[in-house]
C-alpha positions as CSV (number, residue, x, y, z in Angstrom):
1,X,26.6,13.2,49.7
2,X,27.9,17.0,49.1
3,X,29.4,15.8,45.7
4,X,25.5,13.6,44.8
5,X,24.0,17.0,46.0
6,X,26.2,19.4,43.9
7,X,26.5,17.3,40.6
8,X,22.2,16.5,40.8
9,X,21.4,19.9,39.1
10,X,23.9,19.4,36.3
11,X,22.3,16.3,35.9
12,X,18.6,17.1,35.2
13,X,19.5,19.8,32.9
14,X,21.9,17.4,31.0
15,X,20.3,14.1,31.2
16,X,16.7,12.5,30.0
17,X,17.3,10.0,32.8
18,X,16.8,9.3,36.2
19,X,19.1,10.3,39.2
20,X,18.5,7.7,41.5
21,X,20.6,4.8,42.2
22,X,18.1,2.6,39.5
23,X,17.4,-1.4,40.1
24,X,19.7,-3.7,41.2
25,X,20.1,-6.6,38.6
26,X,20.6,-10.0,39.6
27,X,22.6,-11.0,36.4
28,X,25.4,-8.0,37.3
29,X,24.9,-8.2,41.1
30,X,24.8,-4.6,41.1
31,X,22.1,-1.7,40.6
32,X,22.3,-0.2,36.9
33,X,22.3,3.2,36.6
34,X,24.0,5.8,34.2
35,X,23.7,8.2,37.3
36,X,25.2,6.3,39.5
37,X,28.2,5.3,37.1
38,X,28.5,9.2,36.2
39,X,29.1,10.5,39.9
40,X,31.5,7.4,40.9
41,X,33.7,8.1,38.2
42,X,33.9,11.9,39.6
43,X,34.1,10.7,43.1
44,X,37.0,8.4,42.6
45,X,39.2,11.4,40.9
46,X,38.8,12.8,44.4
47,X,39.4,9.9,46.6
48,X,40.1,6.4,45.2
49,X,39.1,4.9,48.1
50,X,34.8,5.5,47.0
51,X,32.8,2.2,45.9
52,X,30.3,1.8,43.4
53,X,28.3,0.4,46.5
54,X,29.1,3.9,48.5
55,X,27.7,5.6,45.5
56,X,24.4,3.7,45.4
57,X,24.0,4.6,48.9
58,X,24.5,8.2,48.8
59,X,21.7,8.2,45.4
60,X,19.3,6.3,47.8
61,X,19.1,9.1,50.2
62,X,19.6,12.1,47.6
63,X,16.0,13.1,47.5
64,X,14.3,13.7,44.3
C-alpha cells in the first residue's frame, strides 16, 4: 500500500490514464490495467514474493 501510495502522484503527472486496478477480463482472467502492471513491476524489484493479484488489491483500496 506505502509503495501504491507513494508511486500515485508520479502517476497522475506522468500518465493520461487511470490509477485504479481497471476491469477484470474474462478472456485474460485477470483485471487490465497499465497501472497496475507499472507498480508490480516496481514492487517485485523489492520483494519477489508480490502478485499481480496483491497488486490489484492494494489499487482497490488506494483512494482516488
Amino acid at each position: 500500500m506505502a509503495l501504491a501510495l507513494a508511486f500515485r502522484p508520479y502517476w497522475l503527472r506522468n500518465s493520461p490514464r487511470p490509477f485504479t486496478a481497471g476491469k477484470y477480463s474474462a478472456k485474460t482472467k485477470q483485471n487490465e490495467s497499465y497501472a497496475v502492471e507499472a507498480v508490480l513491476l516496481i514492487a517485485q524489484k523489492l520483494d519477489p514474493n508480490i502478485t499481480r493479484a496483491n497488486v490489484v488489491t492494494v489499487l482497490r483500496e488506494v483512494p482516488t
